[in-house]
C-alpha positions in Angstrom: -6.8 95.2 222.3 -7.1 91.6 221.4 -6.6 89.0 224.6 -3.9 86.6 223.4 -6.5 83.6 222.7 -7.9 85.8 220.2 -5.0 86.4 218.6 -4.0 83.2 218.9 -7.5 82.6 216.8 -6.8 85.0 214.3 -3.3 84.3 213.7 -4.7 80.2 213.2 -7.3 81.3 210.7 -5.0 83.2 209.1 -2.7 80.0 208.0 -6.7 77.8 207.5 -6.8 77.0 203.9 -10.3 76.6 204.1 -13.0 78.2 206.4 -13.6 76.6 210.0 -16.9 74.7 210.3 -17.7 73.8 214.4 -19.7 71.0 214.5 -23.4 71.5 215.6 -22.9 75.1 216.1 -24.7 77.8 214.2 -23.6 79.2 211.2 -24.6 82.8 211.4 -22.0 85.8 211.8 -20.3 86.5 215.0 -19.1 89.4 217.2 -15.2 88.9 216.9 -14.9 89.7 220.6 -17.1 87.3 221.9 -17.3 85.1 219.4 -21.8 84.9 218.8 -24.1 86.4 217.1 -24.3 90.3 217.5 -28.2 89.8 219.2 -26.9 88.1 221.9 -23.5 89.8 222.5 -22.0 89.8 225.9 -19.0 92.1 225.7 -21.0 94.4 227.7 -20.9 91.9 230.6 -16.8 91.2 230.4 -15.6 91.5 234.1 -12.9 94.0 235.1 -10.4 92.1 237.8 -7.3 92.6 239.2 -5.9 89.1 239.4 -2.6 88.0 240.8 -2.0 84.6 239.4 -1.6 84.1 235.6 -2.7 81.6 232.9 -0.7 80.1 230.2 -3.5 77.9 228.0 -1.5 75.5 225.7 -3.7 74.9 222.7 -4.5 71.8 220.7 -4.6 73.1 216.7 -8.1 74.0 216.1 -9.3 74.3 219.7 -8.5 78.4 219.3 -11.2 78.3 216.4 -14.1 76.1 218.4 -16.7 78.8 219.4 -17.3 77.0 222.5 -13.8 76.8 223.9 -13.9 78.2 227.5 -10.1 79.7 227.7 -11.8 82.3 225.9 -13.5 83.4 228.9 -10.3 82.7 231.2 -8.9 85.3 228.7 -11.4 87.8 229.8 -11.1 87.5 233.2 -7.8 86.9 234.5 -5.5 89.6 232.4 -2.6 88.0 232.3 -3.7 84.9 230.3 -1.2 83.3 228.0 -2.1 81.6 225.0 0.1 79.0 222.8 -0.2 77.0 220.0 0.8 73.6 221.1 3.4 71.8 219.4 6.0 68.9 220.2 9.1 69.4 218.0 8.8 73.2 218.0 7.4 75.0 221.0 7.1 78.9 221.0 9.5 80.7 222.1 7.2 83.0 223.3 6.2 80.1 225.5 9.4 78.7 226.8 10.9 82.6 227.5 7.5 82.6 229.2 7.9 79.8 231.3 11.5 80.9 232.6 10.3 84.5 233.1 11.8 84.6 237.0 8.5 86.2 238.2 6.5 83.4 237.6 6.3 79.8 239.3 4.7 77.6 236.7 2.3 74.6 237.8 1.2 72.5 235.1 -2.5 71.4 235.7 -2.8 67.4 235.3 -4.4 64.9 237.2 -1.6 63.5 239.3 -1.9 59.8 238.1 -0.1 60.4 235.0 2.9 62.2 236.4 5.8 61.1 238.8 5.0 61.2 242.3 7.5 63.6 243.2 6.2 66.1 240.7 3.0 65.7 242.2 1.5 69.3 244.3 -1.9 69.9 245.5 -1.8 73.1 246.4 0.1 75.9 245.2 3.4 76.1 247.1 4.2 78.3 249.1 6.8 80.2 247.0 3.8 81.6 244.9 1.5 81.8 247.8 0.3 85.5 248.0 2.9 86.3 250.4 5.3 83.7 249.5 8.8 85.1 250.4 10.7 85.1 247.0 7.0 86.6 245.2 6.6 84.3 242.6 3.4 84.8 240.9 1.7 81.4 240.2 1.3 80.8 236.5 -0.9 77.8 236.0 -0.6 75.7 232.5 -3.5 74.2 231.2 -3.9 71.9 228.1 -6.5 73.4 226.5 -7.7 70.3 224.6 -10.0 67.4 224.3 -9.1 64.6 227.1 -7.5 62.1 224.2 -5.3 65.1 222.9 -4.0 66.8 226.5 -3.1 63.7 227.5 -1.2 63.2 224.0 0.0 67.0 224.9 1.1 66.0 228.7 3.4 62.8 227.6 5.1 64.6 224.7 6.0 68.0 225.7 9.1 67.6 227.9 9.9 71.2 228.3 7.2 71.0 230.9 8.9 68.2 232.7 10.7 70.2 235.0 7.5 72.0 236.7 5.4 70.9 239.6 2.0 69.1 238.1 -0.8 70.2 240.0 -3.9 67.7 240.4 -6.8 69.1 241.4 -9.7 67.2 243.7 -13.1 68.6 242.3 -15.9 68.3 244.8 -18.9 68.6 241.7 -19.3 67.2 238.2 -19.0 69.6 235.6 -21.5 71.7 234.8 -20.5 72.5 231.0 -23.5 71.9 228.5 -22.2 73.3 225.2 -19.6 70.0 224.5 -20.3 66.3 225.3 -18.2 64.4 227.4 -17.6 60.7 228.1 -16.6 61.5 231.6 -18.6 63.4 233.9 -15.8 63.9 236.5 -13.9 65.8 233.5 -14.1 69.8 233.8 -13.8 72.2 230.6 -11.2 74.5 230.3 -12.4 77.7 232.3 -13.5 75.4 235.3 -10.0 73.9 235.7 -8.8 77.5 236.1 -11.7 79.0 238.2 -10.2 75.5 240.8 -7.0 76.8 239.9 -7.8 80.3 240.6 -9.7 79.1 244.5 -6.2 77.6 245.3 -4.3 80.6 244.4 -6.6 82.4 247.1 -8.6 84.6 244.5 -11.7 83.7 245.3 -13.5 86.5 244.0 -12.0 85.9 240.7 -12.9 81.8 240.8 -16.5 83.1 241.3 -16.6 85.4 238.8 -15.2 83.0 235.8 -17.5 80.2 236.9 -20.9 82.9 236.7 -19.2 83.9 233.4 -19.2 80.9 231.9 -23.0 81.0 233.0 -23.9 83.4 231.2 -21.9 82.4 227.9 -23.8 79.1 228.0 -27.4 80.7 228.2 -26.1 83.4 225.6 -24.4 80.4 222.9 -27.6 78.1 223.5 -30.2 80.6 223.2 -28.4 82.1 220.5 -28.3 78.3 218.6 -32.2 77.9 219.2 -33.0 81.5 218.0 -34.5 82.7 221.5 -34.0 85.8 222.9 -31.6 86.0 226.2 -33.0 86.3 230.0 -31.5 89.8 230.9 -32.5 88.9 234.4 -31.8 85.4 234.6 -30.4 83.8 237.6 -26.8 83.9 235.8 -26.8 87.4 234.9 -28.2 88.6 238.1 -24.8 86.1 240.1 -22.2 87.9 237.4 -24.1 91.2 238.5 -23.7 90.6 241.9 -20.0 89.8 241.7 -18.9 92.1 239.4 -19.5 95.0 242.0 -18.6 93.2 245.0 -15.7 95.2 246.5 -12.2 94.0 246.0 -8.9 93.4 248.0 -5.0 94.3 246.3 -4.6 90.6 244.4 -3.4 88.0 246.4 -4.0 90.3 250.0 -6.1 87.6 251.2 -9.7 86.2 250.8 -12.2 88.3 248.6 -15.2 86.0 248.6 -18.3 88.2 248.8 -21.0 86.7 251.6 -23.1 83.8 249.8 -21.0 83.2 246.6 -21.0 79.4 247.6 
């Protein structure tokens, strides 16, 4: 079935009056369920988690239909990934149901400089910890946007207003190479939520989405310069390694295999 950033997609190309065009990308056909060209599919490498804390990816209009967005990934990975078409004047209801859903302590990810103080967390509170005492799953909300439109998204979407706004401290520029920035301090989409995920103590998980993304970046750019993929590169070998590193019940406590950082 369909991860909800895909439907997302397809429901968005289904109200396009003309065909999408990404910018710089290749034009050849696609696998719909990984979104490049069949010779260098990866659905065969989509990970298999059991992940605790949830994503709900709030989507600038045509981001869904960008074949480099990264929540596509965060999709794959953590199951219970939540995707929304943004909007001011009319959120989804789907969304704001979502965000009052009682098992669920939402956390919208900002940097903390363009939020009140008091609103201000830096860690996931305790309440959604993994043995918090109410169990409150954390749901983390990204803006899944270019830098000028999230922070369009963040001042004018005020049925957010009411949620914690968690800033994150990276310690390592991004390491994204399929979009340019003008900031290198500014991460894409899935490496927000594999910082998110670390926090949430689901290590395992926050190591698996950053190899992921990896491997989708040697896949997309090898596929863009017609050259076959490394079946035993470096990244393929790290998702390997993770993907059948044992597991603990999500949210039991720290799952890091031995040399993952």
């Amino acid at each position: 079935m369909p991860h909800a950033v895909a439907r997302l997609r397809a429901d968005r190309l289904a109200r396009s009056t003309k065909p999408f065009m990404a910018r710089g990308g290749f034009k050849r056909e696609r696998c719909p369920a990984c979104r490049l060209v069949p010779s260098h599919c990866m659905c065969a490498l989509r990970p298999a988690l059991a992940v605790r804390a949830g994503v709900c990816l709030l989507m600038a209009d045509i981001e869904p239909l960008k074949p480099t967005n990264t929540g596509w990934l965060v999709a794959d990975v953590v199951p219970d990934t939540f995707a929304f078409g943004w909007t001011r004047t009319q959120p989804d209801p789907g969304l704001l149901a979502l965000l009052r859903d009682p098992q669920w302590q939402p956390l919208v990810v900002f940097p903390g400089q363009y939020a009140a103080p008091e609103r201000v967390v830096e860690a996931v509170p305790p309440a959604a910890a993994a043995n918090g005492e109410d169990g409150r799953r954390p749901l983390f909300v990204l803006l899944d946007a270019t830098w000028t439109e999230a922070r369009k998204m963040f001042r004018r979407s005020p049925y957010l207003d009411a949620f914690p706004v968690l800033s994150l401290s990276p310690t390592k520029s991004s390491q994204y190479r399929l979009r340019q920035t003008c900031h290198e301090h500014h991460l894409c989409t899935s490496e927000v939520a594999a910082l998110c995920l670390e926090l949430a103590d689901e290590p395992l998980a926050a190591c698996v989405l950053d190899a992921y993304l990896d491997v989708f970046t040697h896949h997309y750019l090898q596929a863009k310069n017609q050259q076959p993929v490394d079946p035993d590169g470096s990244a393929r070998q790290r998702l390997r390694a993770l993907s059948s590193a044992p597991t603990t019940d999500p949210g039991a406590g720290d799952a890091r295999p031995e040399g993952a950082f």
